[in-house]
C-alpha positions in Angstrom: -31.9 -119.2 135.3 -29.9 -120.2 131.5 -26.3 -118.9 132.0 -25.2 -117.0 128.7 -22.0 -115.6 128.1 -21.8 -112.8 126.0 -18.2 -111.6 124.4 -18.0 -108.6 122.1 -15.1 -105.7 122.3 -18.0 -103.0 121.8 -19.3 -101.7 125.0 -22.6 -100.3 123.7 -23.3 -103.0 121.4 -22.3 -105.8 124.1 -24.5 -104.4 127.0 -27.4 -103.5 124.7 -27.3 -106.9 123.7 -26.7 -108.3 127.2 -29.8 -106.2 128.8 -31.8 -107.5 125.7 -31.1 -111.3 126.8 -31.1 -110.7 130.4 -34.7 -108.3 130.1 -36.5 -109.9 127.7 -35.1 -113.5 127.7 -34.6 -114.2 131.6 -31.4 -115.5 131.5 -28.3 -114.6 133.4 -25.5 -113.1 131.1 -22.1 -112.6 132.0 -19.9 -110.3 129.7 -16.4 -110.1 128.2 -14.8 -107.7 126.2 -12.5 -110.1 123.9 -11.8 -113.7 123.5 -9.0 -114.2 126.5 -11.7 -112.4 128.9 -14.4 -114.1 127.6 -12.0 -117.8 128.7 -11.4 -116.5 131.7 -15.2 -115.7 132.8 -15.5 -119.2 131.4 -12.9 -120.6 134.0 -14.4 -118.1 136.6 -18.0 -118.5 136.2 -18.9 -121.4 134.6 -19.8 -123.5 133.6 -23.1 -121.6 130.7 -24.8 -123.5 128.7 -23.9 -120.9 125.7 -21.2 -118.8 124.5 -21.7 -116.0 122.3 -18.2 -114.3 120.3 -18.3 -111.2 118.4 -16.7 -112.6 115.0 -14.5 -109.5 114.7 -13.4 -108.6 118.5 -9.5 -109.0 119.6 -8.8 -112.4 120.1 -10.7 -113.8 117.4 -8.4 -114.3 114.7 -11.3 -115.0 112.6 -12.5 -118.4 113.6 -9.9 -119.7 115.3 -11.3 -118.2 118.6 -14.7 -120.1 118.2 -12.1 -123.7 118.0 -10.2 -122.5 121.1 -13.4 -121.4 122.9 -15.0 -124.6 122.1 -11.7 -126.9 123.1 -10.9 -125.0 126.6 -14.8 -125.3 127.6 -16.8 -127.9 125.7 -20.0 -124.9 125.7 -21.7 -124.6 122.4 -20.6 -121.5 120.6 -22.2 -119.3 118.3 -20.9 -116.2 116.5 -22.3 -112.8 116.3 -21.5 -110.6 113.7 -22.7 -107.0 112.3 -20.8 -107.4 109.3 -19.5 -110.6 108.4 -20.5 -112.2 104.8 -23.1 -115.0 104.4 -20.2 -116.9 103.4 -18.3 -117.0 107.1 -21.6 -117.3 108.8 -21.5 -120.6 106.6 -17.6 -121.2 107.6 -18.7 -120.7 111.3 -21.4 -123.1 111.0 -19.4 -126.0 109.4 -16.7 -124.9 112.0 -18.8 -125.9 114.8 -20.9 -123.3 115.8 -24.2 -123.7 117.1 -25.6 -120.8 115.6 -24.5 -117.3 113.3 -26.5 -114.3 114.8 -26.2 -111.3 113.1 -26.6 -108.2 115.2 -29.4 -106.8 113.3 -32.0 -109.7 115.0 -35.2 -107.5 116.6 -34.4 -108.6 120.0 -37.0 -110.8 120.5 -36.0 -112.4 117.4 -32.4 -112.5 119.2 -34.3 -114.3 122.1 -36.1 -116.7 120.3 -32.7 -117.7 118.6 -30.9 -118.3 121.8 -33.9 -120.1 123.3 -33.6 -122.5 119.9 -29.9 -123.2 120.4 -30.2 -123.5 124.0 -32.8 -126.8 123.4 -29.9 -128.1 121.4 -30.4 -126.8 117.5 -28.5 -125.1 114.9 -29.4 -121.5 114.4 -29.3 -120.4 110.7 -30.8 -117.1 109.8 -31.7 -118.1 106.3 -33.0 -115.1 105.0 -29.4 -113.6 105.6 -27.4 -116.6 104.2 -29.5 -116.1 101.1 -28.2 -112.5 101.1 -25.0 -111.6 99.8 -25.3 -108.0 101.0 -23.6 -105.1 99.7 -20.1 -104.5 98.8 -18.7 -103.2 102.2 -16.1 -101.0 100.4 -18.7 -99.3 98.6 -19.6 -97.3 102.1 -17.7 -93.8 102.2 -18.4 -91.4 104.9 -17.3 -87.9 104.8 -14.7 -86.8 107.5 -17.4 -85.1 109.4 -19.9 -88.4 108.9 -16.8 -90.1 110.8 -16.9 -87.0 113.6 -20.3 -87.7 114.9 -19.9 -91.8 113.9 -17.1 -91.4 116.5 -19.5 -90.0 119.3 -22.5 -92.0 118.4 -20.0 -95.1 119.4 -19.0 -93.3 122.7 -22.2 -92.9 123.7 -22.4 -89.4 123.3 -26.0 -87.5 122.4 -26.6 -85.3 119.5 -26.1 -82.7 121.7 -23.3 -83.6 123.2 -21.7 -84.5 119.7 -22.9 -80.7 118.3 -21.0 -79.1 121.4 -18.1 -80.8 121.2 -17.8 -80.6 117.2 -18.7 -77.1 117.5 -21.9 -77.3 115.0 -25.2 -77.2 115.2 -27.7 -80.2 117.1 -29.6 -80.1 113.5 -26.5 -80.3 111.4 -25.5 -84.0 113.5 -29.1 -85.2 113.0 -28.8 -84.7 109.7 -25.1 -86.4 109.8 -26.4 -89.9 111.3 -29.5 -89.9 109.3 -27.1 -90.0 106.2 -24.4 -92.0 107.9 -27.0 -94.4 108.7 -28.7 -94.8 105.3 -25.2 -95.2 103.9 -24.2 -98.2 106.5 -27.7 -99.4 106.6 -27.6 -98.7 109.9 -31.4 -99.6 111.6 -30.4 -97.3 114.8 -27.6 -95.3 116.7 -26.1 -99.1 118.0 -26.4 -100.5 115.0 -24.8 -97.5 113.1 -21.9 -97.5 115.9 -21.2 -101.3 115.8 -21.2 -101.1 112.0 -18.5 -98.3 111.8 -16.8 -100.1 114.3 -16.4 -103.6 111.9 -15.9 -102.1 108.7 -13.0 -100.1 110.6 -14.7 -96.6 109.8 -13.2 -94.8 112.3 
C-alpha cells in the first residue's frame, strides 16, 4: 500500500480528504495538522512516497514550508489549496512541487491526480491555472452568514446550528445556501474550508 501524508490545519477538510484517498484510492494516509506535525510524522513514519501541505496552514509561511518539507525529507511535495491564485499554484510549481491540487478536485479526480504524481509526473490542473478566479475581497457575509459559517466548520448540523443560534432549521438552510453561492462553495466542506482561508471567521 502507497504511503501519503496528508497536512492541512482544517480537521474536516483534512479527514474528508484523507478518507477520500484512503477509500477510494487504497493508499495508506497519515495526517498532520500543520507543517512542524506534518515533519515530525515524516521522521516518525516514514519514509511516503508523497507529501501533501495545505498552502495556507500554520507553518507554511507561504512556500517556504514546501522548501523545508522537501530539504528535511527528500519526498515529493505538492500543495493543496482552496483558495490560493493560479498565480502561486504557478510559484509552487517552479518552487518544486510536484503538483498544485486545489481542494475543489471530485475526489476521484483527487485520486487520479495523486496516482499521476505518484508514477513520477507533474500535476497541473490547467483548467484552473487558466482561471484567474474572482476577486476574494469581493465575498461579504452578513454577521449571521458568519454564525452558521462558524458551525458548518465545527461540524455542527443545521439543526444543531438553529438551536444553538436560537433560529429557525429553515432560516440556516437558507443561510449556507447563500453563504455558499457567495464563496462558491460546492458543499458544507468546501464552504467551511473556504471561510476558513479567506479568514471569514
Amino acid at each position: 500500500m502507497r504511503k501519503l501524508l496528508l497536512a492541512d490545519d482544517h480537521e474536516l477538510v483534512r479527514e474528508t480528504i484523507a478518507d477520500y484517498l484512503r477509500l477510494q484510492g487504497g493508499f495508506d494516509v497519515s495526517t498532520a495538522q500543520n507543517l512542524d506535525e506534518a515533519l515530525e510524522v515524516a521522521r516518525r513514519e516514514g519514509p511516503f512516497e508523497l507529501a501533501m501541505l495545505d498552502y495556507s496552514m500554520p507553518g507554511m509561511d507561504s512556500l517556504s514550508g514546501l522548501a523545508r518539507m522537501r530539504s528535511q525529507t527528500g519526498y515529493p511535495v505538492a500543495i493543496l489549496s482552496g483558495t490560493a491564485t493560479p498565480d502561486v499554484a504557478r510559484r509552487a510549481l517552479s518552487s518544486g512541487a510536484v503538483g498544485f491540487l486545489p481542494k475543489t478536485l471530485a475526489p476521484q479526480s483527487l485520486v487520479n491526480a495523486v496516482r499521476h504524481m505518484l508514477t513520477g509526473e507533474v500535476y497541473m490542473p490547467l483548467e484552473f491555472l487558466n482561471d484567474e478566479g474572482a476577486d476574494e475581497a469581493d465575498v461579504t457575509l452578513t454577521p449571521r452568514e458568519r454564525d452558521v459559517l462558524l458551525g458548518i466548520t465545527e461540524g455542527k448540523s443545521n439543526k444543531e446550528i438553529a438551536r444553538d443560534l436560537d433560529i429557525q432549521e429553515v432560516t440556516v438552510k437558507l443561510h449556507v445556501k447563500t453563504l455558499s453561492r457567495k464563496l462558491g462553495a460546492r458543499n458544507r466542506t468546501h464552504a467551511a474550508m473556504l471561510g476558513r482561508d479567506l479568514g471569514l471567521m
